[in-house]
N, C-alpha and C positions, 0 to 999 in steps of 0.2 A: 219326537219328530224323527231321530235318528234310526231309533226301532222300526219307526215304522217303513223307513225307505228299504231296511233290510227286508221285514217282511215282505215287503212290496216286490223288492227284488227275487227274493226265491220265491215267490209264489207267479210271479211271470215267467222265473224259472223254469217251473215245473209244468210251463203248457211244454216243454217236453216229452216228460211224462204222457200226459194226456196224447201226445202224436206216438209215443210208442205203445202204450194199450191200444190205441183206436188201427192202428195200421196190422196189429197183432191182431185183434178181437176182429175186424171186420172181415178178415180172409173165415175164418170156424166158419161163419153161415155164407160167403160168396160160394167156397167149393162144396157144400153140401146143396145150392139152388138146382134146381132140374132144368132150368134156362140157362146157366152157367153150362150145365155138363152139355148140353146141345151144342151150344153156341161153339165148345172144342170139341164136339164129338165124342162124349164121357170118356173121360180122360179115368185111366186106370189111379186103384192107392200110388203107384210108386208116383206116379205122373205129380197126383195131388201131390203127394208127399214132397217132390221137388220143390211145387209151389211155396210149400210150409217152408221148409227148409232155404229156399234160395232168399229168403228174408237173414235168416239165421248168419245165411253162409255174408251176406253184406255186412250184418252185425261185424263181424269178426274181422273183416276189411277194414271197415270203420276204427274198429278199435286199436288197429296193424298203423292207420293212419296216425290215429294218437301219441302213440306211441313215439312218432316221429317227428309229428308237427308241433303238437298241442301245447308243447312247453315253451315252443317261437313263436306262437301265434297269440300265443294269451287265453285267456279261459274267455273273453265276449268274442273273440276271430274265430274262435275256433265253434261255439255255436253259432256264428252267423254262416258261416260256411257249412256246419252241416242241414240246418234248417235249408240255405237255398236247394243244395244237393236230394235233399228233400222233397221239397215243391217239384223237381224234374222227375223224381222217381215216379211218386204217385200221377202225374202227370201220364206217363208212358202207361201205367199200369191201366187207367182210366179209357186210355182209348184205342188199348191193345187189340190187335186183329188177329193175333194170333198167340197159343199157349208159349212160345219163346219170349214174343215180344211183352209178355204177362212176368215171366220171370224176370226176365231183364231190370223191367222195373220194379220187380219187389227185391230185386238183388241190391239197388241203387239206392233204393226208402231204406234199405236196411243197413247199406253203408252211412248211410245220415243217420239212425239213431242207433248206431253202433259208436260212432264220434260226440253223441247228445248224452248217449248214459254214462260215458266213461267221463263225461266235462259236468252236469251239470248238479250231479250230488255235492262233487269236488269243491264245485264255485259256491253252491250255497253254505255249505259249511264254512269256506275260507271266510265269509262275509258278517257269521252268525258270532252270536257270543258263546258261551260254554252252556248257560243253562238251557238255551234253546235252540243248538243244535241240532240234536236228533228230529223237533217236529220240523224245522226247516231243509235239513236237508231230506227228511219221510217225504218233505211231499211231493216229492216225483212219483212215491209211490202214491199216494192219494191223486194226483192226478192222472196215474195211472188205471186209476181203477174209476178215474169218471172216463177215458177213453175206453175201455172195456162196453163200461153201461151206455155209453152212447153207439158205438160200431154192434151191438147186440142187438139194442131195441132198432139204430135205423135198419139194420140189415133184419130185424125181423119187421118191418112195416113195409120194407124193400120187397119181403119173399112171396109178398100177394101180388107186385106185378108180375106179368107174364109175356113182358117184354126187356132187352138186353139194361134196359134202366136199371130193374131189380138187382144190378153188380154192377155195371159203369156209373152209378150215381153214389153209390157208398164208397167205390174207391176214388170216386173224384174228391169225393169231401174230405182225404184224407190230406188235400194242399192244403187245405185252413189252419193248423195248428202251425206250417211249417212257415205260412205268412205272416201271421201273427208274428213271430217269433223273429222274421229278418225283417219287418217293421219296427218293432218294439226295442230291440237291442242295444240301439243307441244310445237308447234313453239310459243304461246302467253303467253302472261306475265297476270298471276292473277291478279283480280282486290285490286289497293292500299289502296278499302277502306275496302274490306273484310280481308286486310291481316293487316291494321290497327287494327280494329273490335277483330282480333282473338291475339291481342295483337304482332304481326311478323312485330314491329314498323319499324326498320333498314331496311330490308325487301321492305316496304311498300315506304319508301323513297325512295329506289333504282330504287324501277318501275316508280315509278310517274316522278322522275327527268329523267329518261328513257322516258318517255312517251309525256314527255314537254320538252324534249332537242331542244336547239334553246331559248327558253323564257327568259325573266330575271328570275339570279338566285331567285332573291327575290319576285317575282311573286312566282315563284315555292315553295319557302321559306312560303311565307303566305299562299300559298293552305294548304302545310302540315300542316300549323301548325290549319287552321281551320278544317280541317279533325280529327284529334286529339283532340284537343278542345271537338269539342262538342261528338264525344265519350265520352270523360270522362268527361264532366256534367253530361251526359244522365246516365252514372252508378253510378254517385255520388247522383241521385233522387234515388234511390234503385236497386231492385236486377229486370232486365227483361227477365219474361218468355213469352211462348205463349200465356199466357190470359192478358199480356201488351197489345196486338192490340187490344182487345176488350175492356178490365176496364177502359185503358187512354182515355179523350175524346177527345182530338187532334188526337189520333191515330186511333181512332174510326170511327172519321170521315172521316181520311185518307182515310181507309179500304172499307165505303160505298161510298164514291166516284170513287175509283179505280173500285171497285165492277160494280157500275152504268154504266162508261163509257165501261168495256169491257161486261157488258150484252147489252148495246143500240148496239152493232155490229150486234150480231145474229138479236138480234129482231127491226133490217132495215129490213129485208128480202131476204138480201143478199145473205146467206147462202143457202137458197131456189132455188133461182135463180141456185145459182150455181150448186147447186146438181143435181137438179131436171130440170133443162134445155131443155133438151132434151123431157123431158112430159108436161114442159109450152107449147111449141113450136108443139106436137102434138096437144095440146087442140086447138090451132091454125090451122091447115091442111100441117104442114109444116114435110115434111118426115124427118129421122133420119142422114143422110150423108148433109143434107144444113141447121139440125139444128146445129150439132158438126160443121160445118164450121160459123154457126152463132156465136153459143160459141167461137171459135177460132180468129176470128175476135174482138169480143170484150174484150178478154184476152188480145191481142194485145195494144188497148187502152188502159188497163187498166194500163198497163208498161208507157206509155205518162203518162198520168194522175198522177202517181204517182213521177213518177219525178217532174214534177212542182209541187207536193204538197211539196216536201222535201225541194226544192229548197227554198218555200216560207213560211214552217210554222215557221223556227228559226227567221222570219224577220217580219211575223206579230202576232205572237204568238198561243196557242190554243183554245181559246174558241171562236175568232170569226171563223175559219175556222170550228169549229164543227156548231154554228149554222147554218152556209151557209149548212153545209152537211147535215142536217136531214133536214132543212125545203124543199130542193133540192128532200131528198127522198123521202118524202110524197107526194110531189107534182105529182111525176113523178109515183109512183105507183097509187096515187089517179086516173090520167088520164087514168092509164090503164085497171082500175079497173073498170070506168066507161063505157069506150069506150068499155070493155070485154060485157058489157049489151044489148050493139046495135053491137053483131060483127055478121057480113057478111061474110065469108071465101070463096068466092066469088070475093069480094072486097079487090085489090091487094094493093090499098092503104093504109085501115085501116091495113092490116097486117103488111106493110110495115113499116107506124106509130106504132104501135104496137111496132115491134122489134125495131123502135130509140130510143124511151122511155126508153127500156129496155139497150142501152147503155149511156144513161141519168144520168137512175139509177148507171148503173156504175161510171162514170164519178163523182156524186155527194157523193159517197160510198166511192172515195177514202181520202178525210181527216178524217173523222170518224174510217174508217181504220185503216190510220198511226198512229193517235193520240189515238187510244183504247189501243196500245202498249205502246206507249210513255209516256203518262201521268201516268199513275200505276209506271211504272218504276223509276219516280223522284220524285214522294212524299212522299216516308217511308223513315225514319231513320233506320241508317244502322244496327241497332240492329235488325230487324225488317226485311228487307227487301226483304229476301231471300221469310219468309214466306206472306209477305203482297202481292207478286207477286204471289206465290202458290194458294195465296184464291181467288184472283181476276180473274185469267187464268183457276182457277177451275169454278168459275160463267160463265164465255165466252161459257167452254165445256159444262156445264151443260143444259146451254139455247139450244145451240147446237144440243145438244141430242138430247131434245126434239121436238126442231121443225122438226131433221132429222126423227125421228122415225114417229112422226103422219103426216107430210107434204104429202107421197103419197095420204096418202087417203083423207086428206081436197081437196088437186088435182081433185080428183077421182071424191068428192062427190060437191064439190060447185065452182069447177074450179077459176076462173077469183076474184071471189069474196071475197077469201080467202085474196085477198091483201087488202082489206079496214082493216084488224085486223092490219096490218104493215102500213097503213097511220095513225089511231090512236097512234099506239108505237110511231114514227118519231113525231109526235108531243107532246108526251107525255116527250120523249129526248129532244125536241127543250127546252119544261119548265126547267126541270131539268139542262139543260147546263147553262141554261139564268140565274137562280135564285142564283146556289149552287155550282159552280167551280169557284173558280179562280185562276186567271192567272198566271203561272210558268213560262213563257219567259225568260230568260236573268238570272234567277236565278242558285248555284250552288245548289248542292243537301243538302248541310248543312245549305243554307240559308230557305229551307221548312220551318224549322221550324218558322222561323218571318212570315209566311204567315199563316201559319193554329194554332199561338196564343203562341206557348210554347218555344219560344226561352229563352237559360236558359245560353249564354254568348254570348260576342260579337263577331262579324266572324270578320276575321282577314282581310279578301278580299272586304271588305263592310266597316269596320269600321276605319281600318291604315290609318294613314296618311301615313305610310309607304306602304300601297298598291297604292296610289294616287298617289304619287311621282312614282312607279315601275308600273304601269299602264302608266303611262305620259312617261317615257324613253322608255317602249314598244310602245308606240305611233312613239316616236320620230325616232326609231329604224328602226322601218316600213315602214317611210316617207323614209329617208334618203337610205336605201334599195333598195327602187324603183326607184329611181332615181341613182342607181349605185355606191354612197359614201360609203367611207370604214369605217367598223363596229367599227373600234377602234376609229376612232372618234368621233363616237357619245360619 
């Protein structure tokens, strides 16, 4: 019962997620419609490119807000406040009259899931147990790529009207996730360590034993009692402010790790792809309605893909699924980049190769993905946590940005080529994953600290004899369970 309210929890989570793919995916095919470019007078690449970008640039507001708020507000105020800021944004964008009043509101969507990515990894994890962390807090990213497949295909069923519907109807639909989510919120219970953290100890019990109803008490018993713990070492070393993340060197390093993996996201090339799809695909000879169905199709994939990444990174951990995934993307943009040298547009096959490649890339895209989310989300101490997630989701957007804003016209100006900068990145990631991450699997969030050097008391879950014995009766429990014997005997 108690597993399942957490699932239940992060996975209502995660229509986050799903509003930042679909708000992202749904712009690729609005500014490539020929009714869109009328309706502002074909708006030049920079123009577009603002468009792209002034999402980004919200992003990064958002995450600036975090930063500030997100640790007084609590991890449920803090998404329900960006979900409404949300519903306002797409709102403006929907029934925009003008290319300003377009930006505006993709500036305002992007300050709401600029404050959604930086809170919502964060809370699913604080909520999860160790062994199933990574798929709970992945599946922002898995719902992120059912927003992708949805803003794909509606915006390609969208691109046969030929009226202003074909874009004010895909970005209207883009309030659904953000109502959902400031309907829904009520219904979840704060996270027990932020409500540890703010001292609302009784509180903090109530949820967790709520959260893990079904477990031995004393399982439960030792969680709390390690959550608590090490709060109170961490404030018994002094008083922590925000130049904590920086001064400590343990947390320091948290910081540029966390930092690392969610900039190597943008800079795969992912983001490009996805944006810009539609203009790879013409450098190709491939018209506008079989490229959005090309996007559409590999959205599709990308929902597969991710599932088997969830499924399997809590079981083989994260740093070998990330080296698979950058050495995967280099590879696979290196072929393309090259073959782009000798392209034939002519030659149905190099095209054909071509576009497999580019579902390769997706395919190899998605554990870098899941774990750009995951990994930030379980390394900070929970003093810390709110904002170490803020700085790192602010890195993500910032890259972001950039590449959104100049990506048309590196397009423009050196096509095919511009991906050899993205197979040096991917391996530039492959070094950095190999040397300087390690491994978080199986750990709880209080156990960080014995990994990254500052553990300053014993966890209660790792060290008890009394969690070894209540580990072992949880065992026993389980057996006995599945084969249909009653609980009082165990």
């Amino acid at each position: 019962m108690g597993h399942a309210q957490t699932v239940f929890s992060a996975l209502f989570l995660a229509v986050g997620g799903f509003l930042f793919g679909y708000d992202s995916g749904i712009i690729t095919s609005t500014i490539s419609l020929d009714t869109f470019k009328e309706y502002f007078n074909n708006p030049s690449g920079t123009v577009t490119g603002g468009v792209v970008s002034s999402f980004q640039g919200g992003a990064i507001a958002g995450t600036m807000v975090n930063m500030v708020c997100a640790d007084r507000l609590g991890r449920k105020y803090t998404i329900l406040v960006g979900a409404a800021i949300s519903c306002l944004g797409c709102a403006i964008q929907a029934g925009a009259v003008a290319m300003s009043m377009l930006i505006v509101g993709r500036f305002i969507a992007g300050l709401a899931v600029g404050m959604l990515t930086a809170t919502i990894p964060m809370y699913a994890s604080e909520l999860s147990e160790p062994q199933w962390r990574a798929t709970l807090s992945g599946l922002l990213q898995w719902m992120l790529s059912w927003g992708y497949f949805v803003a794909q295909w509606l915006g390609y069923g969208c691109s046969f009207s030929t009226t202003e519907f074909s874009w004010r109807f895909p970005l209207a639909f883009q309030t659904v996730p953000g109502i959902i989510l400031v309907g829904g919120i009520w219904f979840l219970k704060e996270s027990p360590r932020w409500l540890m953290e703010k001292d609302r100890t009784e509180e903090a019990k109530q949820v967790l034993m709520s959260l893990r109803r079904g477990k031995d008490p004393e399982l439960i018993e030792l969680e709390f009692r390690e959550i608590r713990d090490v709060i109170v070492a961490d404030r018994a070393m002094g008083d922590v402010t925000w130049k904590s993340i920086l001064l400590k060197p343990s947390w320091r390093r948290r910081l540029i790790l966390g930092c690392g993996v969610q900039a190597f996201g943008p800079l795969s090339g992912m983001n490009v792809i996805n944006y810009y799809g539609p203009t790879i695909y013409n450098l190709l000879g491939i018209d506008n309605h079989t490229s959005l169905m090309i996007i559409g199709i590999s959205g599709a994939l990308s929902i597969v893909y991710c599932t088997i990444g969830l499924y399997i990174l809590d079981k083989v951990g994260r740093i070998k699924p990330l080296l698979v995934s950058v050495a995967g993307l280099a590879s696979a943009v290196l072929v393309n980049a090259v073959q782009a040298q000798y392209m034939d547009s002519s030659n149905a096959n190099q095209l054909r190769s071509m576009v497999a490649m580019n579902f390769v890339f997706s395919m190899f895209y998605t554990p870098l993905g899941i774990i750009s989310w995951v990994y930030p989300a379980e390394i900070f101490p929970v003093e810390v946590r709110a904002l170490g997630n803020a700085i790192t989701t602010f890195t993500n957007w910032t890259v972001n940005l950039i590449f959104a804003q100049f990506s048309p016209n590196a397009l423009d100006s050196v096509g095919f080529k511009y991906f050899y900068l993205f197979f040096a990145l991917n391996l530039i990631a492959f070094v950095c994953f190999w040397l300087f991450y390690p491994e978080t699997k199986g750990r709880t969030l209080e156990q960080m600290d014995e990994i990254f050097g500052d553990q300053v008391v014993p966890h209660a879950l790792q060290d008890s004899e009394a969690a070894a014995a209540a580990m072992e009766k949880e065992k026993a429990l389980t057996s006995h369970l599945e084969f249909g014997e009653d609980k009082s005997k165990v």
